[in-house]
N, C-alpha and C positions, 0 to 999 in steps of 0.2 A: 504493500500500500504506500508507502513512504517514496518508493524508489518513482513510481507513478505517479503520484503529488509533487515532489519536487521536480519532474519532468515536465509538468504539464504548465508547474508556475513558472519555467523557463520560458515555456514556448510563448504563452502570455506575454510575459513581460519582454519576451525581443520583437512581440508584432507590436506593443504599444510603443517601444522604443523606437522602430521603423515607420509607425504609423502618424504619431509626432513628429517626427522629422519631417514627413514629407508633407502634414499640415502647415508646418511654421514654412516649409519652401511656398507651400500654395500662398499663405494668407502675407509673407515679404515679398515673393519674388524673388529674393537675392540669399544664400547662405552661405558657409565656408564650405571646402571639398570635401571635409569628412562629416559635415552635416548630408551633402549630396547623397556620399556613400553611404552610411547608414539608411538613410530612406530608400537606397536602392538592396537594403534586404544585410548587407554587413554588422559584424559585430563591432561594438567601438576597436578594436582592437587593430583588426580586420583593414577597419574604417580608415585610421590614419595611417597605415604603411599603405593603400590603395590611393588617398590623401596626397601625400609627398610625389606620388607616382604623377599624379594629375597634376599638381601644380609646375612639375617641371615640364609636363606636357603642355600648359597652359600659356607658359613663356615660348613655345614651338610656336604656337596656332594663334600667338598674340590673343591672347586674354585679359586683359588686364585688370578686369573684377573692379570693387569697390572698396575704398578703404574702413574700416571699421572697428569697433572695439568690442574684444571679448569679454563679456563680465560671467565667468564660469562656477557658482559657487562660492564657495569661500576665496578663493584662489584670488589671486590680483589681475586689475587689469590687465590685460593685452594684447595689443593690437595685433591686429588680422584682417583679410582679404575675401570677402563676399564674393562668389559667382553666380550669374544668373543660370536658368537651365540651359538656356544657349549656348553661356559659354561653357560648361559643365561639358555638353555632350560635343561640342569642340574638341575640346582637351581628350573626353574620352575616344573620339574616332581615333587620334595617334597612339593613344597606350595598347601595348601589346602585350598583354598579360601571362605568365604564365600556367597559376594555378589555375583550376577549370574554376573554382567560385570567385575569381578576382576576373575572370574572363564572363563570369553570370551577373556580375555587377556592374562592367563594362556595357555589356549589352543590353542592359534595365536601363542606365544613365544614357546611351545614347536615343534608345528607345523612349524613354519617357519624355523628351521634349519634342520627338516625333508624334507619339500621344498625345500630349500635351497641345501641340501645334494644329493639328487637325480637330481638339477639341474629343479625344475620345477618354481621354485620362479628366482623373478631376483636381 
């Protein structure tokens, strides 16, 4: 019973965490890349080495986001760079990922501003 409870309050809590994410994208428009990533289905963990990937991509495809301030919890200020989905799935058309779920995240991020775009995503 335990092992099945603590399984299921997993699965819970990473669709609310992905599920938020991709609200706060819908209701700004603009996030960081490991907000992206997360909403496209990633763990935080996941999130910011997929993150680093995209942003070095992002200076490829001339991205140049917005500039912004992180206020994360307790943690101190500090600044960071908004991408819109547009330029999100920019960046992600160059990244060539290795593992198959950093390559399923790829293809949610570039896919979702294509959703997005024609209005079938919400």
């Amino acid at each position: 019973m335990k092992d099945r409870t603590t399984k299921a309050r997993r699965i819970v809590r990473d669709r609310t965490r992905t599920h938020r994410a991709a609200a706060r994208i819908r209701r700004r428009g603009v996030a960081s890349m490991a907000t992206h990533a997360v909403a496209a289905g990633l763990p935080i963990r996941e999130a910011r080495t997929v993150a680093s990937s995209l942003r070095r991509n992002a200076a490829k495809a001339a991205c140049d986001g917005m500039p912004g301030v992180s206020y994360a919890g307790k943690a101190k200020a500090r600044a960071c760079t908004r991408y819109s989905r547009a330029e999100v799935a920019r960046a992600a058309a160059l990244y060539k990922p290795r593992k198959p779920r950093y390559a399923e995240a790829r293809n949610a991020l570039v896919g979702a501003h294509r959703n997005h775009a024609i209005g079938l995503a919400a």
